[in-house]
C-alpha positions, 0 to 999 in steps of 0.5 A: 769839058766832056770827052765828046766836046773835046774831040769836036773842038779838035775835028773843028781846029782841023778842018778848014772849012768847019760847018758849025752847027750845035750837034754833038755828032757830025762829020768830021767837017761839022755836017750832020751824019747821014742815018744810013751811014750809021747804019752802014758803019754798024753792018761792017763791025757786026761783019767784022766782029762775025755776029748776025746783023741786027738794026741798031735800034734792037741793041737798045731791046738786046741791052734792056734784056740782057739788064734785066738777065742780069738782075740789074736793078729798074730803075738803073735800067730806066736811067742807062736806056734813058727812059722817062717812065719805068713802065716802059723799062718794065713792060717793053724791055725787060721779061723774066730771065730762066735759069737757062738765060742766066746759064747762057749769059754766063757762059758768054760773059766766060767766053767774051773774058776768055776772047779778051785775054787772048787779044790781050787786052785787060777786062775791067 
């Protein structure tokens, strides 16, 4: 059973009055979410972790730009941004990374390592 479809049987054997539904993210009665409350929620963890507040749906540019820096193959990038066509992976998402993008990315990657050591937490 996928990790999702556990946690919901969970949420559904603790509540009383489950609204079932075939929606793999609800509340935690079984309602479908609110889109401004994703939106909301988004807000206070980009607050929270003190980077600038962008729309939800810029992560989806952010990460395909960040896989192409990356030197991330493609059609990984197709497949991870859940594209059906590369075109779109190519020609929306991805641009031709600099030296000095490689250069910043590098230097984040160090920083966010650093950050996750000091909290102690363990990188994969």
């Amino acid at each position: 059973m996928r990790l999702r479809e556990t946690q919901q049987q969970a949420e559904r054997d603790g509540c009383e009055e489950w609204h079932g539904s075939d929606l793999v993210f609800t509340t935690r009665w079984g309602r479908p979410i609110e889109p401004r409350n994703v939106n909301r929620a988004f807000e206070s963890r980009c607050a929270a972790a003190g980077v600038k507040v962008i729309r939800v749906h810029d992560t989806r540019h952010t990460c395909g730009k960040l896989l192409a820096a990356l030197d991330v193959h493609p059609r990984v990038a197709m497949q991870i941004l859940r594209h059906s066509k590369i075109s779109l992976t190519m020609e929306i998402y991805t641009e031709v990374p600099t030296e000095q993008t490689r250069a910043a990315l590098k230097r984040l990657g160090d920083h966010l390592r650093q950050a996750g050591d000091d909290s102690g937490e363990t990188s994969a």
